[in-house]
C-alpha positions in Angstrom: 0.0 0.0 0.0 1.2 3.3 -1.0 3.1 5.2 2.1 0.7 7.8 3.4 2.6 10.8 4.0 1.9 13.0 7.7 0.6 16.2 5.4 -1.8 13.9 4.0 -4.0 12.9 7.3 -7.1 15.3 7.3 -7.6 15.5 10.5 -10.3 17.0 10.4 -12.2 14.4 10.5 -11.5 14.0 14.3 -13.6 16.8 15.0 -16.7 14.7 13.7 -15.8 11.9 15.8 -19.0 11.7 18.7 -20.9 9.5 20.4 -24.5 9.1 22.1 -25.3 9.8 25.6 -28.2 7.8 27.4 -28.9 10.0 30.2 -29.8 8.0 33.1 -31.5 8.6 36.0 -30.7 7.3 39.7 -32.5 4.0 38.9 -30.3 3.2 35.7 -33.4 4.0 33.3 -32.9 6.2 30.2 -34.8 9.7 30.5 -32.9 11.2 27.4 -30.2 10.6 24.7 -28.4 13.6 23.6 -25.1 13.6 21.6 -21.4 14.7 22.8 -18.7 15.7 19.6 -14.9 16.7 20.6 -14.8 20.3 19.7 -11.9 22.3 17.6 -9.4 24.0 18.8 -11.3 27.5 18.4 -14.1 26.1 20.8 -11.5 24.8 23.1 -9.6 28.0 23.1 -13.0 30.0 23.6 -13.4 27.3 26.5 -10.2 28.6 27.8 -10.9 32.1 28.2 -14.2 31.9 29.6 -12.2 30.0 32.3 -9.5 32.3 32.9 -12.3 35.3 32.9 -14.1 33.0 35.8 -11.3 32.2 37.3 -9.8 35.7 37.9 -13.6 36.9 38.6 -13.6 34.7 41.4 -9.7 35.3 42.5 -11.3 39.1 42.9 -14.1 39.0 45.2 -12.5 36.5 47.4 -10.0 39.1 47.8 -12.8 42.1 48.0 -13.8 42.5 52.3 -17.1 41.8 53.2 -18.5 39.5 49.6 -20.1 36.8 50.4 -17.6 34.6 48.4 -14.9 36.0 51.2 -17.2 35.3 54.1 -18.0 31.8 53.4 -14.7 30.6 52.0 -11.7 32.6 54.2 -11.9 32.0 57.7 -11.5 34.3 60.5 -7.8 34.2 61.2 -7.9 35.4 65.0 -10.0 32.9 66.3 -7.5 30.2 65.1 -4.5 29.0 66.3 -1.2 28.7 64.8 -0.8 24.8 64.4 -4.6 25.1 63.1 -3.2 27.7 60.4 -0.2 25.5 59.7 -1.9 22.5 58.5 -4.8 24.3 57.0 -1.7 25.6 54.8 -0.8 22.2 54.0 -3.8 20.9 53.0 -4.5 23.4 50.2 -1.0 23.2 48.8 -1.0 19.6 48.8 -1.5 19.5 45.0 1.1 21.8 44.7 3.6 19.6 46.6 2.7 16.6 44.7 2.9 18.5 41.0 6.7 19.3 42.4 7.8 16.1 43.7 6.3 14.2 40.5 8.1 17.4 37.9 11.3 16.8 39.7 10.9 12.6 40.3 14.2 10.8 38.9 13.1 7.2 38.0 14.2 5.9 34.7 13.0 2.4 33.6 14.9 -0.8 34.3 17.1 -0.9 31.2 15.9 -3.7 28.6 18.9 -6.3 28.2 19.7 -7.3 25.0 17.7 -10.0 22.9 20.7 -12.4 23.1 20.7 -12.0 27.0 20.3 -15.0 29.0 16.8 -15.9 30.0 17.5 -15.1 33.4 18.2 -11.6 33.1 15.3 -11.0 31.2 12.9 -12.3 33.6 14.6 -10.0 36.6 14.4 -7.2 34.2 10.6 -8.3 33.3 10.0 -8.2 37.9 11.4 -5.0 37.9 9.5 -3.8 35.4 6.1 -5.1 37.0 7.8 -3.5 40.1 8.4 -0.1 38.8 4.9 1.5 39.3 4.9 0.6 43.4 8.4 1.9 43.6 7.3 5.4 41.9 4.5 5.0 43.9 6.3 4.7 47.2 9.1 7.6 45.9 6.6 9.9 45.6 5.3 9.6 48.9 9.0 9.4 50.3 9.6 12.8 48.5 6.6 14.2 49.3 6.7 13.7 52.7 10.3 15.4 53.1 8.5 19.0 51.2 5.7 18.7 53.9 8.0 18.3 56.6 10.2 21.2 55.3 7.0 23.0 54.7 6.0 22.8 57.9 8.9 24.1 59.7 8.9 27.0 58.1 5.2 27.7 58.6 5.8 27.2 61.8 8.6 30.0 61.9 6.8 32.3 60.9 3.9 35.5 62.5 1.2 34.8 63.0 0.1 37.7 60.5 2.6 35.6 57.4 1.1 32.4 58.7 -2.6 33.7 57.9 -1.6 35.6 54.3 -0.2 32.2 53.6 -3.3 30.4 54.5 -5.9 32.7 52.8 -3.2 32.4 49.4 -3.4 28.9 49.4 -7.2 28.8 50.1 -7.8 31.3 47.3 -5.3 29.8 44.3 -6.7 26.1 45.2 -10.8 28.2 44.7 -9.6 29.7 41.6 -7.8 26.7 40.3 -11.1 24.8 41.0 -13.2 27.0 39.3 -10.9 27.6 36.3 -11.5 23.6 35.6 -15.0 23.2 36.3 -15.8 26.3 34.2 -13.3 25.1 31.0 -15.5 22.0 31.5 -18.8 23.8 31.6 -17.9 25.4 28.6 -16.6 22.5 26.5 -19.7 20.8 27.1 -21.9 23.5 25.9 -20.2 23.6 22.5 -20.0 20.0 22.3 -23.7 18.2 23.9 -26.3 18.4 21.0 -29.7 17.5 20.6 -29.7 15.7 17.1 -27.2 12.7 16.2 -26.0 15.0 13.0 -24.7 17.5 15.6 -26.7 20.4 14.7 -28.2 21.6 16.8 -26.6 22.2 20.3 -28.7 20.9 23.5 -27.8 24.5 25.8 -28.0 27.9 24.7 -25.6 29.2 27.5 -23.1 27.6 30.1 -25.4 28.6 32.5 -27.8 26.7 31.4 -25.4 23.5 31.6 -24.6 24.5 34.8 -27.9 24.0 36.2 -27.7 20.4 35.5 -27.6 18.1 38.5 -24.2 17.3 39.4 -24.4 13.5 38.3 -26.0 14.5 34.5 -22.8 16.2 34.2 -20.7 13.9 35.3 -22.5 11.4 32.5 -21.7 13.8 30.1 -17.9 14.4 30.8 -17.6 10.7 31.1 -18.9 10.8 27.8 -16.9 13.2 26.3 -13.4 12.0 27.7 -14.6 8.7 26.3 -13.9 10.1 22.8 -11.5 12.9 23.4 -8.0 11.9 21.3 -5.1 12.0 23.2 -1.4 13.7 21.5 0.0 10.2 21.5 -3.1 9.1 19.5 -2.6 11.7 16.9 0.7 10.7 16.5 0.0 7.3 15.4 -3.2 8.1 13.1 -0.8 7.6 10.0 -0.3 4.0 11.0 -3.7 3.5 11.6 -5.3 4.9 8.1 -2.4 2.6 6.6 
């Protein structure tokens, strides 16, 4: 068969790809079927700004005295105590710590021996390769355990009045980080759900109106949707594929 060359993949196509979506209720029965399609990167970069506008919308009245954002979500720092502050710290930062430890993780893979190898050395590589995931596993929580540790001395070197600025940072960049993700979400989904299998016309005239769903409708829907969604490493083998 003739080589397909990489400028010749439309990939267009991809942006057709969708699937159904039985909605179901709590008891398992079907109330609807609407119909997810991955979006282009236009809608997805639409999808981004909408979340950065929420985001930093949100990142603002948090930081604004007296908005009922603030008053629910930032505690009153006098009435706590220090230790209280320290691990409050740590518990919003926690992602933080583990997006370090895993950027900054050196494991390579057991090395492969050669094919002429005795048999023996390729079944102790083969157990060490089957062991590799548990020993990331227990790295990371090695590692991650030291930055907590070293965290938390320094919290707990600090005033009172650093502790608390730390605390209502943290508090406030894990909010906005939350809200950035379910809003790029939101929005994906309202470019994407539609009412018709031809994918013409779209099931909710505004985010908000996606946003009113119940929290497990959505979830069927993002299910749905990451079902489909094509991964960079996908992409790259679509030329062997259409071979």
């Amino acid at each position: 068969m003739q080589e397909i060359d990489k400028n010749d993949v439309e990939i267009s196509v991809l942006y057709k790809w969708g699937t159904p979506v039985p909605m179901k209720d709590a008891f398992g029965n079907t109330i609807e079927t609407l119909y997810v399609r991955l979006i282009g990167d236009a809608d997805t970069n639409r999808a981004r700004v909408f979340a950065l506008r929420e985001s930093a919308n949100l990142r603002k009245v948090l930081r604004t005295p007296d908005t009922d954002e603030r008053l629910a979500y930032i505690p009153d720092w006098k009435s706590m105590r220090n230790e209280s502050l320290v691990e409050l710290v740590i518990k919003f930062k926690i992602r933080e710590y583990v997006q370090k430890v895993t950027k900054n993780l050196l494991l390579p893979l057991p090395i492969e021996p050669d094919s002429d190898a005795p048999l023996e050395d390729h079944e102790e590589y083969q157990k060490k390769v089957d062991q590799w995931p548990n020993v990331r596993e227990n790295k990371i929580k090695n590692e991650l355990q030291e930055v907590v540790d070293t965290e938390r001395k320094y919290l707990k070197s600090i005033s009172k009045g650093e502790l608390a600025l730390e605390a209502e940072n943290a508090i406030i960049e894990e909010l906005c980080e939350q809200r950035m993700y379910d809003a790029f979400q939101a929005r994906v989904l309202t470019f994407a759900t539609f009412k018709d299998d031809e994918y013409k016309i779209k099931y909710f005239k505004s985010v908000e109106k996606f946003e009113d769903l119940i929290s497990d409708f959505k979830e069927q829907l993002f299910t749905a949707y990451n079902s489909i969604n094509i991964s960079t490493e996908n992409l790259k083998k679509l030329p062997e594929v259409m071979q």
